[in-house]
N, C-alpha and C positions, 0 to 999 in steps of 0.2 A: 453451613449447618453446624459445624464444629464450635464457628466461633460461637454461634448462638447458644450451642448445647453450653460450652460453658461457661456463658452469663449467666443463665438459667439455673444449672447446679450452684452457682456464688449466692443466688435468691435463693434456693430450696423451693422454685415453680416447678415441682413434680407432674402439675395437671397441663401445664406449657410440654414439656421433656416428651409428655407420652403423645403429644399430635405430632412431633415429628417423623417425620416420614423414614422407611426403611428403605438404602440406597443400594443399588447393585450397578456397577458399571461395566462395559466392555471395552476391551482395546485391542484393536488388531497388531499394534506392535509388540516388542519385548518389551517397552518399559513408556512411561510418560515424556511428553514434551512435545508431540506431534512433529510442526514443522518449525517450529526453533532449534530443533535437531539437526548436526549436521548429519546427513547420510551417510548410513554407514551400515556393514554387513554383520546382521545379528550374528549370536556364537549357535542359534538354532541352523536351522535348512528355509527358515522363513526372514524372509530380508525386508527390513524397517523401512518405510516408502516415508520418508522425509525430504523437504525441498532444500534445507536450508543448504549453502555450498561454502565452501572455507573461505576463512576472512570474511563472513557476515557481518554487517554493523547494524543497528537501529538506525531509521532517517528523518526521526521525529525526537525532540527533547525527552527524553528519558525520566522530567518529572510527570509526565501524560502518564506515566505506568508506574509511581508509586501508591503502596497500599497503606490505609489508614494505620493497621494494625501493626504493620513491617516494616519499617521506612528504608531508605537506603544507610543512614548511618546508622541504625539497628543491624544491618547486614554488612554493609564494606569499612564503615567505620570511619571512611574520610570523604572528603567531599571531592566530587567526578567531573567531567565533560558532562554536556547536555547528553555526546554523544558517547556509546559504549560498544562491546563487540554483544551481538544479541545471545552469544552463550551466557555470557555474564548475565543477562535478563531470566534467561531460563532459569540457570544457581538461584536464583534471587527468588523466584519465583514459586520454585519448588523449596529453597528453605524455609519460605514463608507458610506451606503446606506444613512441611513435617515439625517446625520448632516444637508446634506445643502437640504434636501427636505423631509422633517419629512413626509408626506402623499404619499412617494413614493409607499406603496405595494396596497394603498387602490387604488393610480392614475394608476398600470399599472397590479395587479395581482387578477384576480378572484381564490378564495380558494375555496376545495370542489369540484372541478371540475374536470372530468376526458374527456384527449382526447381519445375517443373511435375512431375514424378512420380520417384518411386527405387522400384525392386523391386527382388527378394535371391534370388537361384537355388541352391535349396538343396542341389542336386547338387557346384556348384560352387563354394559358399559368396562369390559375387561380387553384390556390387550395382553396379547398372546406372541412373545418373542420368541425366533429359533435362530439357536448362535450353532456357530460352527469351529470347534477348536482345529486351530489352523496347523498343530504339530501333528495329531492322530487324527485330522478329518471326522474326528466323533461330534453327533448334531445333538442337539437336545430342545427343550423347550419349558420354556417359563412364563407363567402370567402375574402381570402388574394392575395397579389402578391405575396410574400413572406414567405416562413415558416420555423423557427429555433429549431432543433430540443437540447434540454437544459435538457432535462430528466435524466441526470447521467449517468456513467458509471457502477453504483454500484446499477442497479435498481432491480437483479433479482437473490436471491442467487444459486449458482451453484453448486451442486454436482454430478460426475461423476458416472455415471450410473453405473458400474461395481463397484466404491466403495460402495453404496448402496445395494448394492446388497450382496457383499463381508459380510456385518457386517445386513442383514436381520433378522437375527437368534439371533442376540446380543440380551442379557437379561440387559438390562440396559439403562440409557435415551441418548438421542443423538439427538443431535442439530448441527445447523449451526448457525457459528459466529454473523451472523444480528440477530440472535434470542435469543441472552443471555440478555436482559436487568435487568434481575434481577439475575445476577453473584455469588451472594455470595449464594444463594440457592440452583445454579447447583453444586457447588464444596467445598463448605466448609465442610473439613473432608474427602475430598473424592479421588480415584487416578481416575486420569483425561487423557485421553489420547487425543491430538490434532492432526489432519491429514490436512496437507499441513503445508509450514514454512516459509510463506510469515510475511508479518506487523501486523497484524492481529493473527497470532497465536503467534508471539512473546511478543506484546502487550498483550494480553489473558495468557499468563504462566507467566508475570511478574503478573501481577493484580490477579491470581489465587493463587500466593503464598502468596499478603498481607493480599489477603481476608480467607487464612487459609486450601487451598488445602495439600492435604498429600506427593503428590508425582503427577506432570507433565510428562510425556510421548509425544514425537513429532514423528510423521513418517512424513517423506518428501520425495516427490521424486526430487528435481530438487538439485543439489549439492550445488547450487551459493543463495540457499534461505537465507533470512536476518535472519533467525535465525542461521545460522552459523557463523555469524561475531562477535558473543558474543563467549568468551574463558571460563567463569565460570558462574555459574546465581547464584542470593541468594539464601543461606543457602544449597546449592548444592542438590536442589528439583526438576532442569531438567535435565531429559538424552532423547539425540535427534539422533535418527534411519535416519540417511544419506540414501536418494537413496533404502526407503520401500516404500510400498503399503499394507494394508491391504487387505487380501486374503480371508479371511474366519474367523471361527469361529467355535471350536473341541465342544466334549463333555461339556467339566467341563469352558465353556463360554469365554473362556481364547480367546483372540484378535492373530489370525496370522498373522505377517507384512510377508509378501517375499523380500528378497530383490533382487534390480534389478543387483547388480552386487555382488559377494562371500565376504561375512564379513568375514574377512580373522583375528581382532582384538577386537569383540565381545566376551564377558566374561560374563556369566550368573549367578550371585553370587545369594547365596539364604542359609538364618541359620535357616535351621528347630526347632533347640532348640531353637528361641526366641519367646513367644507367640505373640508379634505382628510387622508386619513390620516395620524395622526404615529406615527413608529417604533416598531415589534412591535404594533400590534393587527391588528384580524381585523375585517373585512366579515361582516357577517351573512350567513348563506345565503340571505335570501330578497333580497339588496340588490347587485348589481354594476352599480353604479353609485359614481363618486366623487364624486358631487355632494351637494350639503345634499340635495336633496328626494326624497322617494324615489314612487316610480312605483308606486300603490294597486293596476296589476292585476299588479304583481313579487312580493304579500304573500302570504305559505304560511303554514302552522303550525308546519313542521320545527322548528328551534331557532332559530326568531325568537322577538322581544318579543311580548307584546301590543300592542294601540292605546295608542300613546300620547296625554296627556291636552294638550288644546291652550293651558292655560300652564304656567307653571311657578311660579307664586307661592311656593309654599311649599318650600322647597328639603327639608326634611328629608323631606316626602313625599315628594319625587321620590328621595330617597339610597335610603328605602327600597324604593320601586320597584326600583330600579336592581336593589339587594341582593336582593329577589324574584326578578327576573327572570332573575340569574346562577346565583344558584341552579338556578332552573329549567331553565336550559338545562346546568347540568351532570348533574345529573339526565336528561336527555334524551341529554346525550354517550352517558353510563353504560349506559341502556337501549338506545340503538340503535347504540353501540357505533362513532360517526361523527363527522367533525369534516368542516368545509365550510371551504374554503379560496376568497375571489373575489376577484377585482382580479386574479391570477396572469398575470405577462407571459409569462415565459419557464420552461418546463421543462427541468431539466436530470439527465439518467440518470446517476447515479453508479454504477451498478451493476458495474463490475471489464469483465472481459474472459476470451477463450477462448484456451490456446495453436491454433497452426492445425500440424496435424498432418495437411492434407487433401494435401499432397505425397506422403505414406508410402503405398507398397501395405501392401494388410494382411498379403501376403509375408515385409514386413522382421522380425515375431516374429510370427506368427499370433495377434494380437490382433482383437480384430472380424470384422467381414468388408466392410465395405468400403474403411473409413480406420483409421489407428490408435487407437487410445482405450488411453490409458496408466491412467486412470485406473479400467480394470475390470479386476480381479484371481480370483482361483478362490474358493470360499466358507471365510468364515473364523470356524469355530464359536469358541466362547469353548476356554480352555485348561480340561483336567480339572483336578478340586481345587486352581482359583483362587482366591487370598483378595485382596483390597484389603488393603495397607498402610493402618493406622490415620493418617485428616489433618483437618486443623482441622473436616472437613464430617461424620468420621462420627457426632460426639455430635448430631448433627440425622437423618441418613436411618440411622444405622445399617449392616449390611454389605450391601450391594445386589446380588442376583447377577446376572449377566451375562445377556441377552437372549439367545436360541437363537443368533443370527446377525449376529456384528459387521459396522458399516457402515463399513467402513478405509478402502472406495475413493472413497468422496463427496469425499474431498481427497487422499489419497493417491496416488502413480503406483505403477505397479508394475513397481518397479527395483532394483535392489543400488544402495547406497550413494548412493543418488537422481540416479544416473547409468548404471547399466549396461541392461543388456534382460535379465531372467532368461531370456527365451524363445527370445534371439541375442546373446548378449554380444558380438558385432560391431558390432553396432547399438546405441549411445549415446545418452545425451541432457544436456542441461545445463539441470537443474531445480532454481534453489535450494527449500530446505527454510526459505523464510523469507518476510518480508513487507513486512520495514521497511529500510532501508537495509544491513542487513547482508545483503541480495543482494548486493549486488558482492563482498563476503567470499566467500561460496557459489559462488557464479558462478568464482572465482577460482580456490579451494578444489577444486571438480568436475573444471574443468579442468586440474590437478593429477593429479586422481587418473584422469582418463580418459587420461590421457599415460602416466601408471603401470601403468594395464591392458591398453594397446594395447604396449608396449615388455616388460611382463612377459614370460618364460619361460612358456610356455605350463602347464606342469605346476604352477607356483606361483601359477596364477588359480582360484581358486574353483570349483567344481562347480556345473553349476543346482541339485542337491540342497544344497549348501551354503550357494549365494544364498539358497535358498528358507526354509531354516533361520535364516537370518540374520533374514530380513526377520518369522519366527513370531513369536524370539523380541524383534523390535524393537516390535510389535504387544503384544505383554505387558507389556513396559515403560512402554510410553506408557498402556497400563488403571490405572496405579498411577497417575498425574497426573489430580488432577480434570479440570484444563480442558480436557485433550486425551480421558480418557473419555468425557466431557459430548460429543464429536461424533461416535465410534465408537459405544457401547452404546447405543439407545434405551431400556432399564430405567433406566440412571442418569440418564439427561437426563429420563426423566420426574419421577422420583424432588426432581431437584433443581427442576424445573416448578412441584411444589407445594410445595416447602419454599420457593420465592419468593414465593407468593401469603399465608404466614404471619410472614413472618422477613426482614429488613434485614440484609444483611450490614453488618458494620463493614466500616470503612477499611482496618483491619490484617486483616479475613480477604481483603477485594480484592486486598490484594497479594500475599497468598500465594498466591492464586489464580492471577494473572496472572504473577509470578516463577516460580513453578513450571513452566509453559509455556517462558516464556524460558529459564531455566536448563536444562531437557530438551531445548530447539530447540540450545546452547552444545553441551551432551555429545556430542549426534549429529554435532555440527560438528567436535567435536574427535577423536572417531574414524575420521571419514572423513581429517580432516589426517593423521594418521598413517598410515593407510593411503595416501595420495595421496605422503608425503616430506614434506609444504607446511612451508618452514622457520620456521614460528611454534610456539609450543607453548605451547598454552591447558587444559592436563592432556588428560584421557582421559575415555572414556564411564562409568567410573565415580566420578571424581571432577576437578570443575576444579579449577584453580589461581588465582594469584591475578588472573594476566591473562584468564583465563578470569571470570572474576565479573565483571572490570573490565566486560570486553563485557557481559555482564548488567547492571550498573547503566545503563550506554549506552541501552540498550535501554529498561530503568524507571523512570529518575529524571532522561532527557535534559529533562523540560518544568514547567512551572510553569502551575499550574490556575486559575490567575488565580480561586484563590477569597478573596473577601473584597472583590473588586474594587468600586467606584461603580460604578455601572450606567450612567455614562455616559462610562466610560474607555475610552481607546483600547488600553487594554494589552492583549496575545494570551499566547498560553502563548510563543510567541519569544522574547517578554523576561523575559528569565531572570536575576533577580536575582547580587550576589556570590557569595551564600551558596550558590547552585544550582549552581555551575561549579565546587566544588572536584575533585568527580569527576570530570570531565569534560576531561579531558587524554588527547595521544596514550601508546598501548600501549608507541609506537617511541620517541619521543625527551621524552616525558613535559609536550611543551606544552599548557600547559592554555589553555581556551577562554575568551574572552572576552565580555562583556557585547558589544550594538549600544551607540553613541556615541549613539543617539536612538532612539526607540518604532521596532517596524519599519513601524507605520501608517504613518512617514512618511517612508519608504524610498522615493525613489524606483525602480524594478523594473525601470525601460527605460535609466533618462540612468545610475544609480549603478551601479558595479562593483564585485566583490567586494574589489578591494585601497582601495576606500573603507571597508571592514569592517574592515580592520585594526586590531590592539590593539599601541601604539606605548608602550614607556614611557619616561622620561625620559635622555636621553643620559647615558652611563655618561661620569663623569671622568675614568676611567682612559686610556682609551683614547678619547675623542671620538665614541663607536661609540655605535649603539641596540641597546637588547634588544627583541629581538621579542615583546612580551606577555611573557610569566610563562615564562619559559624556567630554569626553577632547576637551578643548575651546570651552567648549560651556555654558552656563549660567548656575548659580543654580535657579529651576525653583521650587519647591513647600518649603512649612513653614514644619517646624517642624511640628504643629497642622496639618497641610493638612495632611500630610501625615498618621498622627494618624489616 
């Protein structure tokens, strides 16, 4: 709205100036930045609930979250890594805020404040907030025309009942990912096991092994999780359990994953003659203990050895043993469908989070009945004489028809343009349509087009029958995309269920897989830009441009799979070769990204700053000046001394 207001005054559109709207916001913490913050203990008696934990990076290319108006060399001045530390994103992101209106959070954000409830009087189409100042507990109340709901998606951490429950009995600490701010405490020295294998726990096993953990553990259930896109991790200190669940927990404390489909390649290596474990094996199930000798009444049958023989004379006997005995216990994974996890110090829940929507009467669109639930919508049968578009998957399942009753809303809100309320286009929300860095895009985007809807002419805003049509025929669109069918249709996710259990995808159908997502996530971006004014132009929802791909490659070709790596390198997908970085330059001013000057293993996280990341090239003769990294045609812009 700022920037808008001043175009506006540059015109002298007085009659524009006066629709815009008057903003009030709330913030339960001391200050801005939500969960890009790292946690930390306000100077009040009220403590700032932020997830972010020390040594945070970004795990997407860093041009996903440049702003048209602010670029990164209007901010740092030289040109960066794809990746950064995510304080550095915050700086960036709030300078961008105050440059041209330094008293912005004082002019539009009360802190310390909590929205305790908003209801919507349908008579009078007025909502009616009551916040609650969290230092004096004083309530009060105010009415809006308007109410935008800005709270985060990430407001409420989530662990599934049944895994909680599963690991009740665990002898050992266990956390959820928002809760690790002080990192190096949970894990230093210790074997770590993480559950779920989204950003967040991959992030978390990289940062666990600089900060000196012994040995990472991942169970995941979903196949397609971002920690499977990595082929080696430093110092080969994670091994990551595809498609488990932790079940329980035996006598001798030891973690049981089940898994959800027969580990059929699962190998449980384990050298009772070393007194202490060396990185990536596994504790037998029937042994928690990390001592040479093990304790005669600890012995079960589960997927232990037999009795071992009490010498060892002949080594080739004992190889074969060994080879018997691994077998046998993969065999025994297979059949009982379980892996035993012991020594385990620290659990940690990577499992995502809930937005909190528990301030909204179910008033403000008649959604639910107690709180709001964006995420249940009306039933939504398949389209008559629908066909799939022919793609690299039909010559395996053929044409799959659509299951009586698409499941849209298991991830979907149900909104216009992933902002509006079909049910009270009064009532707003700001929900990006993404996952990975290109939130702040979205986010930016949304707000865009919510200033658009709220300042439109009433008569040129949409119809609920027209949202509602919008949003049918967004739903049919996305049936044509494998990876986004694969979570609506349960016919086609079966379908492709067992064409897994027969068939290896290649590399080149991965991508198409995973592109095709990305590229569909672009289009919907690029139609809402349009509708919103937002002055970038990445094409349209039928076809991008070239700046529109650019963001797509961002997306699937920001990282390096560190495949081929020694098993005992310290390299991560961060370090990203020359040849990785040609794409990878800004949209705005075309500087491209820079290798780290060292491994990021040995980055320091706490003492190093981002303008230590800088990519400085050799002083230009012309002028005595530096080019900032790879700035082609375009000026050399800071001194040698600046830069120092």
């Amino acid at each position: 709205m700022e920037i808008q207001r001043r175009e506006l005054e540059k015109k002298g559109d007085l009659e524009a100036i006066a629709k815009l709207p008057s903003v009030s916001a709330f913030e339960r913490d001391s200050t801005h930045g939500g969960v890009w913050r790292q946690r930390h203990n306000s100077s009040t008696t009220v403590e700032d609930d932020t997830s972010m934990y020390e040594g945070l990076w970004v795990n997407g290319a860093k041009e996903l979250a440049e702003y048209f108006d602010y670029t990164y060399d209007d901010h740092f001045g030289c040109a960066l890594p794809p990746y950064i530390q995510r304080g550095a994103i915050l700086e960036y992101m709030t300078a961008r805020v105050t440059k041209n209106t330094p008293d912005f959070f004082e002019k539009y954000v009360t802190f310390h404040t909590e929205v305790v409830t908003v209801t919507f009087d349908d008579a009078t189409k007025i909502f009616t907030a009551m916040t609650k100042n969290l230092l004096t507990g004083e309530k009060e109340t105010s009415t809006y025309d308007k109410v935008i709901w800005a709270a985060g998606v990430n407001s409420i951490p989530y662990i599934p009942q049944t895994l909680e429950n599963a690991l009740d009995s665990f002898d050992g600490k266990i956390l959820h990912s928002s809760n690790v701010s002080n990192l190096k405490g949970s894990i230093k020295g210790k074997r770590v096991l993480l559950i779920g294998g989204a950003s967040s726990a991959e992030d978390i096993a990289l940062t666990s092994i600089k900060l000196g953990a012994d040995e990472i553990f991942i169970s995941f259930r979903n196949p397609d999780d971002s920690v499977t896109l990595v082929d080696s991790w430093p110092l080969d200190k994670v091994r990551r359990f595809k498609e488990t669940v932790p079940s329980g927990i035996d006598e001798n404390n030891c973690i049981i994953l089940h898994a959800i489909k027969p580990t059929k390649h699962v190998t449980i290596r384990y050298d009772k003659k070393k007194k202490k474990k060396e990185v990536s094996k596994y504790d037998d199930a029937d042994d928690s203990s990390d001592d040479e000798e093990d304790s005669s009444e600890d012995e079960e049958e589960s997927i232990d050895d037999e009795e071992e023989d009490d010498d060892d004379d002949d080594d080739e006997e004992e190889k074969e043993k060994e080879k018997d005995d691994e077998e046998e216990k993969e065999e025994d994974v297979e059949k009982e469908k379980e892996i035993k996890l012991c020594g385990i110090d620290t659990v940690i829940f990577c499992t995502g989070y809930k937005a909190d929507f528990g301030m909204l009467d179910a008033s403000v669109n008649g959604l639910g009945h107690q709180n709001v639930d964006l995420y249940a919508g009306p039933s939504l049968p398949p389209p008559k004489d629908w066909e799939m578009a022919e793609n690299f998957l039909t010559k395996y399942i053929g044409d799959i028809q659509p299951a009586n009753e698409l499941d849209y809303w298991k991830k979907h809100p149900y909104l216009y343009q992933y902002s509006v309320s079909i049910k009270n286009p009064s009532m707003m929300y700001l929900v990006p349509n993404a996952v990975s860095l290109d939130q702040i895009l979205w986010a930016d985007v949304l707000a865009w087009h919510v200033l658009a809807f709220i300042t439109a002419e009433p008569s040129s805003r949409p119809t609920q029958d027209e949202m509602i049509e919008w949003l049918s025929r967004r739903v049919h669109h996305e049936m044509q995309i494998p990876a986004l069918r694969n979570g609506i249709d349960t016919n086609y996710q079966s379908a492709l269920q067992k064409l897994e259990t027969t068939y290896n995808f290649t590399n080149q159908e991965i991508i198409s897989w995973e592109r095709g997502e990305v590229v569909f996530t672009f289009r919907a971006l690029a139609e809402t830009m349009e509708k919103a004014g937002y002055p970038v132009d990445i094409g349209s929802f039928k076809e991008l441009n070239d700046i529109g791909h650019q963001y797509v490659d961002f997306e699937t070709k920001d990282r390096d799979t560190c495949l081929g790596e020694k098993i005992d390198s310290s390299k991560t997908f961060r370090d990203l070769k020359e040849s990785n970085l040609k794409h990878i330059r800004s949209v705005f001013t075309g500087t491209q990204a820079v290798p780290f000057k060292k491994l990021w293993m040995e980055i320091d996280d706490l003492n190093e700053t981002v303008m230590g990341l800088c990519g400085v090239a050799e002083p230009n003769p012309k002028n005595g000046m530096v080019c900032t990294g790879r700035m082609e045609g375009r000026e050399c812009e800071l001194s040698w001394n600046e830069v120092l």
